[in-house]
C-alpha positions in Angstrom: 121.3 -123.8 145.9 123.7 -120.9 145.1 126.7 -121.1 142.8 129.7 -123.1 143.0 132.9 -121.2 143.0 135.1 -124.1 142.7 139.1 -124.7 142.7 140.6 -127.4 140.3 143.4 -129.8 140.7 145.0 -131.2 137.9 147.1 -133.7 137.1 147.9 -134.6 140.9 149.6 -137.8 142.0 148.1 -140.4 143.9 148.7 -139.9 147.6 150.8 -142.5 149.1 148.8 -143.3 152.6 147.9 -146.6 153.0 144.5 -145.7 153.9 144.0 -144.8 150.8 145.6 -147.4 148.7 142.4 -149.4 149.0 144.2 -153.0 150.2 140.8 -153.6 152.0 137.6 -152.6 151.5 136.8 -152.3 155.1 139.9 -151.3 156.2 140.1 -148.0 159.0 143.1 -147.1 160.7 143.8 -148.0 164.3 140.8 -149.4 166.1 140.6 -149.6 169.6 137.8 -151.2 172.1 136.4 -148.8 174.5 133.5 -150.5 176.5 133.6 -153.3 174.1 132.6 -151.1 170.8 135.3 -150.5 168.3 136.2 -146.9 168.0 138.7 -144.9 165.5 141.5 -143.5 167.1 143.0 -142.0 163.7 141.9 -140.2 161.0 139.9 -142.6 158.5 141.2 -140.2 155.4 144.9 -138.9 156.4 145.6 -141.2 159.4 146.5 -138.1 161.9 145.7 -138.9 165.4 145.4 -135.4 166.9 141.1 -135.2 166.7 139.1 -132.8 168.7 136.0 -133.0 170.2 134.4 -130.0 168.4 130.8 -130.4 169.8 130.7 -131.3 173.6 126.9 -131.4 173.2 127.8 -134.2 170.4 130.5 -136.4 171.7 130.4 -139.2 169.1 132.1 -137.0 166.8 135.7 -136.6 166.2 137.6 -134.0 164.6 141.3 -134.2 162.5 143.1 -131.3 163.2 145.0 -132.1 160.0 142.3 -132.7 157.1 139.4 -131.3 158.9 137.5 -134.7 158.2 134.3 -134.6 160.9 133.1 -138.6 161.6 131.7 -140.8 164.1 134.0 -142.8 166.8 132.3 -145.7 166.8 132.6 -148.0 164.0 129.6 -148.4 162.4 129.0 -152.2 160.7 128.4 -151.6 156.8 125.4 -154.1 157.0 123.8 -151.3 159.4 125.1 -147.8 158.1 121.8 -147.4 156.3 119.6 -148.9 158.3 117.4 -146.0 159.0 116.2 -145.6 155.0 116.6 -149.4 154.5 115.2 -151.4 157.5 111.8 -151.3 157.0 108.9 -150.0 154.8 108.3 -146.9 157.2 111.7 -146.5 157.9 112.4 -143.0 158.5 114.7 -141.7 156.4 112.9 -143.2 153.4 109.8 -141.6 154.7 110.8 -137.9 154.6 112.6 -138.5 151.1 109.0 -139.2 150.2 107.2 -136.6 152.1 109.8 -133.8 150.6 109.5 -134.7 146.5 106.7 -132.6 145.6 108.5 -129.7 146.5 112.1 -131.1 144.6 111.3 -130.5 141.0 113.4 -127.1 140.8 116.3 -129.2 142.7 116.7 -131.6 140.1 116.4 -129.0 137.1 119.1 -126.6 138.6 121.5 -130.2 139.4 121.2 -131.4 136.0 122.3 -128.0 134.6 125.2 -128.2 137.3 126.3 -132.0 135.7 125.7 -130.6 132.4 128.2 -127.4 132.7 130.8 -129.6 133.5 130.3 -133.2 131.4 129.0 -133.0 128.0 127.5 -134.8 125.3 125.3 -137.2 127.6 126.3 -140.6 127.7 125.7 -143.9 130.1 125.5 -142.7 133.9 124.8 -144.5 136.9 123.4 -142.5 140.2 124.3 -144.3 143.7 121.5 -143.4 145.5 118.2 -143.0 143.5 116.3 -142.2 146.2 112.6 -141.5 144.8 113.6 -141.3 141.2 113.3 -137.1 140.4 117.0 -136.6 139.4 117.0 -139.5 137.5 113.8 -138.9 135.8 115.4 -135.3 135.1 118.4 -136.5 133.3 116.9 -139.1 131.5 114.6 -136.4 129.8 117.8 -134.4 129.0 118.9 -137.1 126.9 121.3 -139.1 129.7 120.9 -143.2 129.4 120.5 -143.7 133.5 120.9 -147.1 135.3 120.1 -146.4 139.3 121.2 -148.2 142.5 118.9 -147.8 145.7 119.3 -150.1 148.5 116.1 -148.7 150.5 113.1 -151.3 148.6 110.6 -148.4 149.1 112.4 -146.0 147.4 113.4 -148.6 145.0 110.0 -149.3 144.3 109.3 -145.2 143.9 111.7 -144.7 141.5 111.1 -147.7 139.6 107.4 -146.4 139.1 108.4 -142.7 137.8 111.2 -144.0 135.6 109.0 -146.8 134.2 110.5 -149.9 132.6 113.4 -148.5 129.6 115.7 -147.2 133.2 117.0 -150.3 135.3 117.0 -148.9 139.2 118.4 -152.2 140.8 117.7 -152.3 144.9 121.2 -153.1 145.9 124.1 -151.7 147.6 126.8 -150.5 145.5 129.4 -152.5 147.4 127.5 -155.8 145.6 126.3 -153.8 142.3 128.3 -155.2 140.1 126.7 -158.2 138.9 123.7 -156.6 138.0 125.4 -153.4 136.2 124.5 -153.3 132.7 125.6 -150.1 130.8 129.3 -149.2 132.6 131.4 -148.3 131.9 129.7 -144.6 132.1 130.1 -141.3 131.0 129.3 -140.2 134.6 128.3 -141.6 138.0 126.6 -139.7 140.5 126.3 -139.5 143.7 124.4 -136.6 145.3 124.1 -136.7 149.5 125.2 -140.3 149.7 128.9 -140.3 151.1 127.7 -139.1 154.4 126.3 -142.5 154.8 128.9 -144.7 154.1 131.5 -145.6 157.0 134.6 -146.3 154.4 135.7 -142.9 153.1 137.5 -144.7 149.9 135.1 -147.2 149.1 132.5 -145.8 146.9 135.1 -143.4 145.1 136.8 -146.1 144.3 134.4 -148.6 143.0 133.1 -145.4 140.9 136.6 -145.3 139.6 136.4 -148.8 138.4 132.8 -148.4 136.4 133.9 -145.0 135.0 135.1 -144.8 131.2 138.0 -143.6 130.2 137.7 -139.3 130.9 134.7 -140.3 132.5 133.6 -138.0 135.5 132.6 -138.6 139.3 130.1 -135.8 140.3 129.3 -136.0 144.5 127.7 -133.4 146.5 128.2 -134.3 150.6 128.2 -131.9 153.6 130.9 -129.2 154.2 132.5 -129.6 157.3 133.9 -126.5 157.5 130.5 -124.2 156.5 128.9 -121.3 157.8 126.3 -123.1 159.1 128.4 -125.5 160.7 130.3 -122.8 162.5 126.7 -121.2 163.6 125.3 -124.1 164.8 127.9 -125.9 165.9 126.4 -129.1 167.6 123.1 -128.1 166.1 123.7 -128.6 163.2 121.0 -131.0 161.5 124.1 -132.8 159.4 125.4 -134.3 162.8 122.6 -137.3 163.0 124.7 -139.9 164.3 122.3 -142.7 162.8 122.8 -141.5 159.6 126.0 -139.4 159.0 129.7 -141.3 159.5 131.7 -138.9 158.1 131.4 -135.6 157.2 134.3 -134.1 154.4 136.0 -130.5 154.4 137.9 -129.4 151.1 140.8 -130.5 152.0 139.8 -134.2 152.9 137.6 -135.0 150.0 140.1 -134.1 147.8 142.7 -136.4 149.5 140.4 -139.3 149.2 139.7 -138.4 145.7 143.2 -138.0 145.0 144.5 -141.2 146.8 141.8 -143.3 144.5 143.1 -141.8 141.3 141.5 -139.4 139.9 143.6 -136.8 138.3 141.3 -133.4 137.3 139.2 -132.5 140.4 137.3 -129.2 140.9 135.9 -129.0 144.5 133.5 -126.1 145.6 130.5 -124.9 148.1 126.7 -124.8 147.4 124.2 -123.9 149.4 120.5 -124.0 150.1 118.3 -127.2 150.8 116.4 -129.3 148.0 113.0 -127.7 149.2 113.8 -124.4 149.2 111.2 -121.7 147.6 111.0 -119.4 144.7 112.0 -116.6 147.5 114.6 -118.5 149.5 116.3 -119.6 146.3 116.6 -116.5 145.4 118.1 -115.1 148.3 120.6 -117.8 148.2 121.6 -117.6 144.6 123.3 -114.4 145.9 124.5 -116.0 149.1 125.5 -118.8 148.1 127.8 -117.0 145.7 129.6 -115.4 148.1 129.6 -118.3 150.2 131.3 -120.3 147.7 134.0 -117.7 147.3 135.0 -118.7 150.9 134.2 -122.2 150.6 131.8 -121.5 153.4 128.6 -122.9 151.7 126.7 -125.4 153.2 127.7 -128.4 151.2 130.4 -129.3 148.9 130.4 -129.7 145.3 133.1 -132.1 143.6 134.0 -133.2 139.8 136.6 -135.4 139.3 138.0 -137.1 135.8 139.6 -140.1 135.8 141.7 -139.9 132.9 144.2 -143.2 132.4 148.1 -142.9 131.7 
């Protein structure tokens, strides 16, 4: 993926929208019944009701005129948001995880090197969402102590086997990790293409939050809402899989959730490229994704946040 160009905050205030004090874990603003299905009528990050329909060809998804948060209407049950890598050994999504990791090995050198610009000496992390074990497997050989959560049991299973037995990778959901963590607080927690898939836009920032150490360091890479190739494709675009995407972040509404759950240094950028990219098409995009990421136009976004206690 290209370089990150990306703009700090420091020092912000927490944001005071009840959405994102976190008073409930499954909490989403103003839901309504429409042919018996909840749906969101409001803005799950800033609680604006103005939303577009910005695809016609993909009506599921809504718009907020305000944030520029993309998500699904319909409520989507937690017990079933990851149903298509966890419900059974050939689902699919766990499938083409597995299909695609021979070709990942450069992905996971050139994301360690992006951790490692911005959070130094190593330390305990934990990554949400091991998925077949390479970037865990990467940092542990660059000196990182790695614990791994990965609710899929295939994956689970994959990872477990490359890491061996000195990394933990526990097949759980964060949301009921706790019990089983053993090295938090951490030095970092990670989660790289995993907020797409969770309904509640607070809920995994903030349990991260919670395990992090004091000046400790939340590092998330999720689709850009407001990219190029969002703008290209419009309703094409592959990041609008309704079984699999809820909500889909611009700038502007990553960094509200961010802020509302308390972290107070938070550099958000653009990257671009996809994990499988080769030798020739990476570097193509090291000089597109540059100037991509001057515009925050790149394909996905690239956050660090501290959490750093009064």
């Amino acid at each position: 993926m290209g370089g990150v160009v990306a703009r700090t905050v420091e020092k912000v205030g927490v944001l005071g929208l009840s959405v994102l004090r976190g008073e409930s874990e499954s909490a989403v603003p103003v839901i309504e019944e429409e042919k018996g299905n909840p749906v969101r009528s409001r803005c799950p990050v800033c609680n604006c009701g103005n939303l577009e329909v910005p695809f016609p060809d993909t009506p599921g998804f809504r718009e907020c005129s305000r944030c520029g948060l993309l998500f699904t209407e319909s409520i989507v049950p937690r017990n079933r948001s990851n149903i298509v890598y966890e419900a059974t050994e050939n689902a699919p999504g766990a499938c083409e995880l597995l299909d695609q990791e021979p070709r990942r090995e450069r992905y996971y050198s050139m994301l360690v090197q992006r951790i490692g610009e911005k959070v130094r000496p190593p330390g305990p992390l934990l990554e949400i969402g091991t998925g077949t074990g390479g970037l865990a497997s990467t940092m542990v050989g660059t000196g990182w102590s790695v614990e791994g959560l990965e609710p899929s049991k295939r994956l689970c299973e994959a990872s477990q086997q490359l890491l061996g037995p000195g990394t933990s990778v526990h097949c759980r959901r964060f949301e009921e990790a706790d019990p089983v963590l053993t090295l938090k607080p951490y030095r970092a927690v990670v989660a790289i293409d995993v907020l797409e898939h969770i309904p509640d836009p607070t809920l995994l920032p903030r349990r991260a939050f919670g395990w992090l150490a004091d000046k400790g360091y939340l590092i998330l890479q999720t689709p850009n809402a407001r990219g190029l190739r969002r703008r290209i494709e419009r309703g094409a675009w592959e990041q609008l899989a309704q079984d699999r995407h809820f909500l889909i972040h611009s700038r502007e509404s990553l960094l509200r959730v961010l802020q509302g759950c308390g972290f107070t240094r938070i550099a958000i950028g653009t990257v671009s490229g996809t994990p499988v990219d080769g030798p020739f098409k990476r570097f193509i995009m090291r000089f597109v994704g540059g100037c991509l990421a001057l515009l925050d136009l790149g394909n996905a976004l690239w956050a660090v946040a501290k959490k750093e206690q009064p």
